[in-house]
PABA-178797 format. One record per residue (C-alpha): residue number from 1; residue in three letters; chain; x, y, z. Coordinates in nm, 3 decimals. Example, Ala and Ser with C-alpha at 12.3 -4.5 7.8 and 13.67 -1.06 7.14 Angstrom:
<recs>
{1; "ALA"; "A"; {1.230; -0.450; 0.780}}
{2; "SER"; "A"; {1.367; -0.106; 0.714}}
</recs>
This chain:
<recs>
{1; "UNK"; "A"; {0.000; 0.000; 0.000}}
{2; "UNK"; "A"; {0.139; 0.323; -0.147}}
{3; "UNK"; "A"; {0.045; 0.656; 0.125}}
{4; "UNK"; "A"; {0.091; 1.014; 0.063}}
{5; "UNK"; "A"; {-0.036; 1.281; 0.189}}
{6; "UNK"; "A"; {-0.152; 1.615; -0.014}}
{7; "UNK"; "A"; {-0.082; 1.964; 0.104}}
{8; "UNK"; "A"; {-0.387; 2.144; -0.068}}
{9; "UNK"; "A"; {-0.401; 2.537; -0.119}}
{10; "UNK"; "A"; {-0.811; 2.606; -0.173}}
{11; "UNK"; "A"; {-0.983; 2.899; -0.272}}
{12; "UNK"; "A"; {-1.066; 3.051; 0.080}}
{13; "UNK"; "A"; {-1.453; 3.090; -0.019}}
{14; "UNK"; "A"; {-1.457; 2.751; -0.105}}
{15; "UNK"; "A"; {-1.261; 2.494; 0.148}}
{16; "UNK"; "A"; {-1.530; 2.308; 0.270}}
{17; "UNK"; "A"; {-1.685; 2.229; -0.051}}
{18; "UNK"; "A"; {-1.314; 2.147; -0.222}}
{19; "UNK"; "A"; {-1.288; 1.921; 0.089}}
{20; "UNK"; "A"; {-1.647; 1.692; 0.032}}
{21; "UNK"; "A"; {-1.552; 1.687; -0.343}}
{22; "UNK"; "A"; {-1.199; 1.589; -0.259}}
{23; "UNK"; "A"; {-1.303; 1.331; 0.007}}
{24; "UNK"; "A"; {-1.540; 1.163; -0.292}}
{25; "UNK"; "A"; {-1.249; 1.119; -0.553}}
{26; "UNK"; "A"; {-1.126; 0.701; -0.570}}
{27; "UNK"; "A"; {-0.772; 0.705; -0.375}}
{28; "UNK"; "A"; {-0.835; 0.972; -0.163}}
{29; "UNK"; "A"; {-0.911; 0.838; 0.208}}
{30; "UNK"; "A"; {-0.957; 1.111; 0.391}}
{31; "UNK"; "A"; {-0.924; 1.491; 0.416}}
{32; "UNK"; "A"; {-0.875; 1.717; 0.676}}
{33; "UNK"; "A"; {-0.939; 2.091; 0.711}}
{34; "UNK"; "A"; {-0.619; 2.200; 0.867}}
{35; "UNK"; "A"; {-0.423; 2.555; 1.047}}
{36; "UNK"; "A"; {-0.138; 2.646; 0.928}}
{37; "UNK"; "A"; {0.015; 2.730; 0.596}}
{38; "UNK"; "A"; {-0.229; 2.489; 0.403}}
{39; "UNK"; "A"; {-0.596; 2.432; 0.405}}
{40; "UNK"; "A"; {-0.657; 2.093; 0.328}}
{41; "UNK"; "A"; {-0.476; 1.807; 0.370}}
{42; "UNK"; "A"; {-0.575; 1.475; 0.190}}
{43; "UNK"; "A"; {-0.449; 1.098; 0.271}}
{44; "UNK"; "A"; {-0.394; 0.947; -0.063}}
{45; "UNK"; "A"; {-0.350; 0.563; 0.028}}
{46; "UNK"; "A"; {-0.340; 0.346; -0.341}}
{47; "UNK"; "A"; {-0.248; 0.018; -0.398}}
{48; "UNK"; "A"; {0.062; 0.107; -0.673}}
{49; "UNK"; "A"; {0.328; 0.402; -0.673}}
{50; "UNK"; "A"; {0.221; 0.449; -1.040}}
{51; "UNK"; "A"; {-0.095; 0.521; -0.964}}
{52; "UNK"; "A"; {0.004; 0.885; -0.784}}
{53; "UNK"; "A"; {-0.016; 1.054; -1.108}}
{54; "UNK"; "A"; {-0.366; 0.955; -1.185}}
{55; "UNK"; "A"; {-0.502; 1.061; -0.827}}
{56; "UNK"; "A"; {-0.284; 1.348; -0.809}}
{57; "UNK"; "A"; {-0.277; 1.500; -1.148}}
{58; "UNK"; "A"; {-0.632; 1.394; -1.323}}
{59; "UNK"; "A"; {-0.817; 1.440; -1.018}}
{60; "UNK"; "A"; {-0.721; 1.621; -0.727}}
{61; "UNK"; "A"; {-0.518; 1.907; -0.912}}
{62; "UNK"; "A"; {-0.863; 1.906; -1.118}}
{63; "UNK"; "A"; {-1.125; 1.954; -0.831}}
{64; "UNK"; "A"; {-1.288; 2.272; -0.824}}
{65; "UNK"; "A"; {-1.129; 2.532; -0.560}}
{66; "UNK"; "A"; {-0.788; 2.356; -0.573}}
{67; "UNK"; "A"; {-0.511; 2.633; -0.628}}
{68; "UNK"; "A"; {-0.198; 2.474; -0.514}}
{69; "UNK"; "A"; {-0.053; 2.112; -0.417}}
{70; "UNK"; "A"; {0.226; 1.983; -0.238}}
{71; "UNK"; "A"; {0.256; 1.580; -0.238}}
{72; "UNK"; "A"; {0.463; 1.407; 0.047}}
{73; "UNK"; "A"; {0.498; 1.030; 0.019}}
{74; "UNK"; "A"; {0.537; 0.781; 0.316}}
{75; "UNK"; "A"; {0.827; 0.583; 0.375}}
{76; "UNK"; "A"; {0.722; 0.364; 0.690}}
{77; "UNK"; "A"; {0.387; 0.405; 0.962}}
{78; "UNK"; "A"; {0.457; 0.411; 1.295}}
{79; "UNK"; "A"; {0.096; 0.431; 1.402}}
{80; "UNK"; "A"; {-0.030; 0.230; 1.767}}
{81; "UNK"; "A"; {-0.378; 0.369; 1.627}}
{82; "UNK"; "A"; {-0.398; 0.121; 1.330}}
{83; "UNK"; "A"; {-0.281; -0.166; 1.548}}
{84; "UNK"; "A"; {-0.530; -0.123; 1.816}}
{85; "UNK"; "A"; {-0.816; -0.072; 1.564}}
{86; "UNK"; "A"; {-0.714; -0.417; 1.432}}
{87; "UNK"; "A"; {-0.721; -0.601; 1.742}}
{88; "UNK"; "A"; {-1.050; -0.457; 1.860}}
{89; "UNK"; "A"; {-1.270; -0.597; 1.600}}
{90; "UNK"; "A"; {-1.578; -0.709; 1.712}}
{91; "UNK"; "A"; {-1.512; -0.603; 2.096}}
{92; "UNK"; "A"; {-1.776; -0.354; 2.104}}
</recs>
């Protein structure tokens, strides 16, 4: 499983409808409305490193409101959140 993560400039009257249309594009996992230098930032998680340019170029850069995009890839997770979410299946 390939991850990245997208650093997304918006158009300011427009964030939180960039974000739903973002959030609906295949590849995209989730998206967060963020502070900071950025607006958004959506968790691109694919099955092949090939298939970045497709998410990122044909459809994110394309969405509506998008002005700017910064892609950072992940080497290696280091998450105790995915591993407990794992082992608590069916606990509830």
């Amino acid at each position: 499983m390939v991850t990245a993560f997208v650093m997304i400039q918006a158009q300011t009257d427009s964030i939180p409808e960039c974000a739903q249309k973002l959030s609906e594009l295949d590849g995209i996992s989730e998206v967060y409305s963020v502070a900071g230098d950025w607006d958004l930032i959506a968790i691109v998680r694919i099955k092949r490193y090939e298939d970045l340019a497709e998410v990122i170029s044909n459809r994110v850069n394309k969405v509506e409101g998008v002005v700017e995009t910064t892609t950072h890839l992940a080497f290696r997770a280091f998450s105790q959140h995915d591993l407990d979410a794992a082992f608590s299946l069916g606990l509830e």
